[in-house]
N, C-alpha and C positions, 0 to 999 in steps of 0.2 A: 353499206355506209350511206347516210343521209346526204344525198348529195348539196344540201343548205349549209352544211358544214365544211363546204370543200370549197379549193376557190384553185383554178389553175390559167396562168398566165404564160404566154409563149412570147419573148424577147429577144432582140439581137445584144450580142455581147460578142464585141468585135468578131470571130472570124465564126465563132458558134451559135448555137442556135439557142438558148438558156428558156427550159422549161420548168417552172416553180408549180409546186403542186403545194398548198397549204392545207392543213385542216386541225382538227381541231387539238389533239396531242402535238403537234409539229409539222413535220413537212420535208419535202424532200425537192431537190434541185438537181436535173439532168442538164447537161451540156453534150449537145450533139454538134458534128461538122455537117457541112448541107447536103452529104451524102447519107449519114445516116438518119438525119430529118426526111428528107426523100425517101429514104428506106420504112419509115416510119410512119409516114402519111400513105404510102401503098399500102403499108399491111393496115392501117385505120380503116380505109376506103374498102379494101374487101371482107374487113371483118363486119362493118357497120353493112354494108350488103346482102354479105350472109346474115344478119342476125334483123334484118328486113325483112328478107326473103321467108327465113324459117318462121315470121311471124306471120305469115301468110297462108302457112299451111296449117291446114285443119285438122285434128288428128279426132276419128269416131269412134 
């Protein structure tokens, strides 16, 4: 997917954490509690890591 067509915004809405993801058919709205937002930003953190890293290696 073209990421120019996508638009995501991360908001507080009182006790949750409200993540809108728009694009171009529709869109879709999560609400996490600030443990599964935390749960959610570690697993971002090491997948964006991993997919660093692997871009680092050279394959011949």
């Amino acid at each position: 997917m073209d990421g120019k067509n996508r638009r995501i915004n991360v908001d507080i809405e009182r006790k949750w954490m409200r993540i809108t993801i728009d694009h171009c058919v529709g869109g879709e709205i999560l609400k996490l509690n600030i443990d599964e937002a935390k749960n959610l930003k570690e697993q971002l953190d090491n997948t964006i890591e991993d997919h660093l890293q692997r871009q680092n290696i050279r394959i011949d």
